[in-house]
N, C-alpha and C positions, 0 to 999 in steps of 0.2 A: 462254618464260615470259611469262604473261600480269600485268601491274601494274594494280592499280587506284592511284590516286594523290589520296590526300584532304588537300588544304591546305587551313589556315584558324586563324583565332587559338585555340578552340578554350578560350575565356575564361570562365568552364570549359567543359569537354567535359562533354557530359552524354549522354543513354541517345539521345536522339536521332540524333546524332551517329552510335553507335554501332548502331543497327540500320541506317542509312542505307548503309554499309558492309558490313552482312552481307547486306543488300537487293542492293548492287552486285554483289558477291562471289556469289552463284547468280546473278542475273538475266543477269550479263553474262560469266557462267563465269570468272571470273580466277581465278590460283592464288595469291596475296596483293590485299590490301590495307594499302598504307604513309600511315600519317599522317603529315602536314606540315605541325608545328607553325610559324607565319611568328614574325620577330623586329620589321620593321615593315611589316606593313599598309598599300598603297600606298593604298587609301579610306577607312582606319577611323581612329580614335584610335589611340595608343599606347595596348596594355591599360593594366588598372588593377594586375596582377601580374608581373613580373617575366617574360622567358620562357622561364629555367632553371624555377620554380616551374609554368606551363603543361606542359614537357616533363613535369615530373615527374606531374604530375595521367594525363597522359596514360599513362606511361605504365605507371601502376598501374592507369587504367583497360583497357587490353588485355593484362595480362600473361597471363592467361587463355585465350587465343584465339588458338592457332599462325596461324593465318590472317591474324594481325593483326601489321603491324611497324610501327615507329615508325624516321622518318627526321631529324636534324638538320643537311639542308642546307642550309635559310634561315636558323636560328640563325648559323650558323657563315658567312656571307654579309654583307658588307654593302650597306647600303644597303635600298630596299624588294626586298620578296620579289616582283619578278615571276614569273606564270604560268613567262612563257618560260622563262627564266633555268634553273628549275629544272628543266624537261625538258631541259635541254642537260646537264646533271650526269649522265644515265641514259645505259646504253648504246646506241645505235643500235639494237641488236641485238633490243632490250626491246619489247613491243607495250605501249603505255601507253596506259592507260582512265584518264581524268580525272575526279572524279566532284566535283558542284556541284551545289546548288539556285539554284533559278529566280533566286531575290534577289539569286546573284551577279554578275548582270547588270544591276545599278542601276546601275551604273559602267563606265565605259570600259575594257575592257583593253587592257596593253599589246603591240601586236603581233599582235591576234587569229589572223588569217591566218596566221601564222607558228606560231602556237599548235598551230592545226589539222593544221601540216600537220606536226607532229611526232609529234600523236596518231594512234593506231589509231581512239579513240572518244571523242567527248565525252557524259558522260550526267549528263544535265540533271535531276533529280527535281524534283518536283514540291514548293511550299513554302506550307505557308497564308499566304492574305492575298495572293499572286500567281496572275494568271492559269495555267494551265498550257498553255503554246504555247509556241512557238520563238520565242525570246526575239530581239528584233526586231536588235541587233548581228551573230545567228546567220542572220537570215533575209537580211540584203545579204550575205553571204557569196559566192563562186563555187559553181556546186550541187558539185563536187567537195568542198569542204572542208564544205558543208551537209550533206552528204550523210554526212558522221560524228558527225552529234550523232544522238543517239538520248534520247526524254524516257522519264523514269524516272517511272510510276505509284509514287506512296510512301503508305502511310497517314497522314493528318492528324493529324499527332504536331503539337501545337502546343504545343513547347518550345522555347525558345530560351535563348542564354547572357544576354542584357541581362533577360531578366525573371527566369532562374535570380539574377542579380547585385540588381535590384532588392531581388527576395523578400529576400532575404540582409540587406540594409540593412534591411529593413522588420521583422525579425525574422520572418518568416513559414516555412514550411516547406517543405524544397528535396527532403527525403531520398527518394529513390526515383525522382528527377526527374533525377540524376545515380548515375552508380556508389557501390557504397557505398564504397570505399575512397576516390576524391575525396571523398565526402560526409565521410569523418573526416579527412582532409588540411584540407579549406575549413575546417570546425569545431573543430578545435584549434590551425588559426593565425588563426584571425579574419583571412581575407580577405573582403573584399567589403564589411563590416560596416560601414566608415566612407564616407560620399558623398566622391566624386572630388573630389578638389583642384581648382579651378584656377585659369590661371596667373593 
């Protein structure tokens, strides 16, 4: 069994997201792709919604799409969601394709090496606004563990959750920019709609 393995806050998931995943799923022959909604984010804020409310988004967005499974083993995890951590929950047995864009290399992972050597493949897509190269934490690697990233040519979908989140505040229009079932989820609970507290 071949795993593709998509972690991330997923604050909301929107269409990008989800071709990113079906991009993976041919390009790298897997026979699923499991999203992995995190509960804390070792470089990002706390979301701004809850991450029972995230699952849920999610997973009306892939209800649709056998190919598509949704996992809660960071939820149910405490502490941050690392990388690692989470590939040690799958079996041995599993060939696991990690799949990330470029951006998730602004930050330090934990473990890298250790990351790598659990995966079968790491595939990097491609994200506007980042170069698209081996992302320089990937390039001091040993060439063995370098030697399993693979970069994902993706189409220049320049969507993201923070400017999905903006729009939302600004009253502007989100619909088609996400699935339509989150699109009526975000819309009849008035998420996003107020700017973030803080402390």
């Amino acid at each position: 069994m071949k795993l593709g393995l998509f972690g991330g806050t997923f604050n909301p998931v929107h269409n990008g997201h989800l071709f990113l995943a079906l991009e993976a799923l041919n390009v790298a022959r897997l026979d699923r792709v499991v999203f992995i909604p995190n509960r804390i984010p070792p470089h990002k804020e706390q979301p701004d919604v809850p991450a029972e409310v995230r699952f849920a988004m999610l997973q009306e967005a892939i209800k649709e799409v056998p190919e598509f499974e949704l996992s809660r083993v960071e939820l149910e995890r405490e502490g941050p969601s690392y990388t690692l951590h989470t590939l040690e929950s799958f079996a041995p047995k599993l060939k696991l394709t990690f799949i990330c864009g470029a951006d998730a290399f602004q930050a330090d992972w934990y473990r890298l090496d250790q990351v790598l050597e659990r995966l079968d493949t790491l595939l990097v897509a491609n994200r506007a606004g980042f170069p698209f190269e081996m992302p320089e934490q990937l390039r001091d690697l040993p060439n063995p563990l370098r030697a399993k990233v693979r970069l994902l040519p993706f189409p220049d979908i320049s969507i993201s959750s923070s400017a999905i989140r903006s729009r939302i505040r600004n009253g502007q229009a989100v619909r088609f920019l996400i699935p339509e079932p989150v699109y009526r989820m975000l819309m009849g609970a008035g998420y996003y709609r107020q700017p973030r507290k803080t402390e």
